[in-house]
C-alpha positions in Angstrom: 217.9 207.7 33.8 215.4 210.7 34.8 218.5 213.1 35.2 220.3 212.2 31.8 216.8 212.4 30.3 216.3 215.6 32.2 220.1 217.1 30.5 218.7 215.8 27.0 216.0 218.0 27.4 218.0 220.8 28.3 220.7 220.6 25.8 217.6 220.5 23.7 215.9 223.7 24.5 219.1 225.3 24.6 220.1 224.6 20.7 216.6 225.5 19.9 216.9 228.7 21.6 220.1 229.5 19.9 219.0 228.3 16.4 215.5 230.3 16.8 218.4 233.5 17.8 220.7 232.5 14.9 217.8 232.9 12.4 216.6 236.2 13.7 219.7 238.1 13.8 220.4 236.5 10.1 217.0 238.0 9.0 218.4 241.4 10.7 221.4 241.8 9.0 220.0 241.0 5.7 217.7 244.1 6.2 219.5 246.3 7.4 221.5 246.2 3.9 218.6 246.7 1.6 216.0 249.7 1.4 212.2 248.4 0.1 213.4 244.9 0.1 215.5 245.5 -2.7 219.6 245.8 -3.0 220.7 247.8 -5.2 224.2 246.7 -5.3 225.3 245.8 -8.9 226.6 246.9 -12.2 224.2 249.1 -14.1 223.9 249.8 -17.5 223.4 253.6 -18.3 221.2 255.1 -21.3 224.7 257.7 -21.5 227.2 255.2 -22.4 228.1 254.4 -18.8 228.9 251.9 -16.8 227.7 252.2 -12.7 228.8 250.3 -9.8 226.5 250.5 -7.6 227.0 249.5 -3.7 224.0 249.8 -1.4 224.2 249.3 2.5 220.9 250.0 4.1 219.6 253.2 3.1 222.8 254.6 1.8 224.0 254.3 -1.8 227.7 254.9 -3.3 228.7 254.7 -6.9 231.2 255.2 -9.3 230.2 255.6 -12.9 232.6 255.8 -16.0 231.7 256.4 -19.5 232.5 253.4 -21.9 234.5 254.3 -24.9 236.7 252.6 -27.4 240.1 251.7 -26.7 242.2 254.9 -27.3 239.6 257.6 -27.0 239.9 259.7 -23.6 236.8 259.1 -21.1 234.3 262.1 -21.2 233.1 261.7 -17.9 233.5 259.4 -14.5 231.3 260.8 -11.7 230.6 259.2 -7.8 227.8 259.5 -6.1 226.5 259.9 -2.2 222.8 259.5 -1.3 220.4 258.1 0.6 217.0 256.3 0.1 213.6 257.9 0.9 211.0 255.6 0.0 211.7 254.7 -3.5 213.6 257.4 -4.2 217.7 257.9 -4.3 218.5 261.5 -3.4 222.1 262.2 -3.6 225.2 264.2 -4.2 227.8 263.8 -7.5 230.9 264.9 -8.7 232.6 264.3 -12.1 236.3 262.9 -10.8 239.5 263.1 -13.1 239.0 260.0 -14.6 236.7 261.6 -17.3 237.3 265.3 -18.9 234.3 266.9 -17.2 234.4 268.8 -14.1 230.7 268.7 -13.3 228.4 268.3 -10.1 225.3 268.6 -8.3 222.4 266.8 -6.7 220.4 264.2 -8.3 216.8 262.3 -7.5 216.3 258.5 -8.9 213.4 256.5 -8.7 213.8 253.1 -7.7 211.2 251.3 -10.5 212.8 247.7 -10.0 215.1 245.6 -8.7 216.7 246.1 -12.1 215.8 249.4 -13.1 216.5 253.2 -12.0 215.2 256.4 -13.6 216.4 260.1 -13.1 213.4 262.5 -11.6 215.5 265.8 -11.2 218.8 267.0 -11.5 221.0 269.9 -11.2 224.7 270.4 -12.6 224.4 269.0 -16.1 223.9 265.5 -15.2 223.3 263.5 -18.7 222.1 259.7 -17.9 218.4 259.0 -17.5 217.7 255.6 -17.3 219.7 252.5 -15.6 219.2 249.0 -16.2 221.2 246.2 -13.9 223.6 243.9 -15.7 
């Protein structure tokens, strides 16, 4: 009776061990893809008529934004975007793509305010959206 007692226990400890491990790397990976506790990823609203899709692992942020017009008017702009996350602000890379007529780019600095809303610090190459608000 001791010894199947004794295996109980074991088995016990064990699956405790394991759960306590489970937990921990779970709490890991859901770290390691936000920056300041806050994900990013989403669809974003833009005060210049776009729409942003935003994808945020870690500390790095991608996304592809395309100006919203009415069915059978040519896009004026579709852009992606490469940056990373210092603190609570994006610093990044962009480039209009074909999608859109313009053939703009440069670097760009957003300030994270929320986990709903972005705001444009500084800017070079003609970048025209200020303000982004999560959908």
């Amino acid at each position: 009776m001791a010894m199947a007692l004794s295996n109980y226990w074991i088995v016990f400890q064990t699956l405790l061990l394991l759960s306590t491990l489970y937990r921990y790397e779970a709490n890991c990976t859901a770290l390691e893809n936000t920056a300041n506790g806050i994900d990013l990823t989403g669809t974003w609203k833009c005060n210049d008529g776009g729409l942003y899709y935003i994808r945020q692992l870690s500390n790095t942020v991608w996304w592809s934004g395309v100006q919203q017009v009415p069915s059978g008017y040519s896009v004026g702009f579709s852009n992606v975007l490469y940056g990373t996350i210092q603190s609570s602000i994006i610093n990044a890379q962009w480039c209009d793509v074909p999608f859109g007529r313009n053939r703009l780019n440069g670097s760009i600095a957003v300030e994270i305010i929320s986990a709903t809303e972005l705001r444009k610090k500084s800017f070079t190459g003609g970048f025209g959206g200020s303000i982004w608000n999560k959908q």
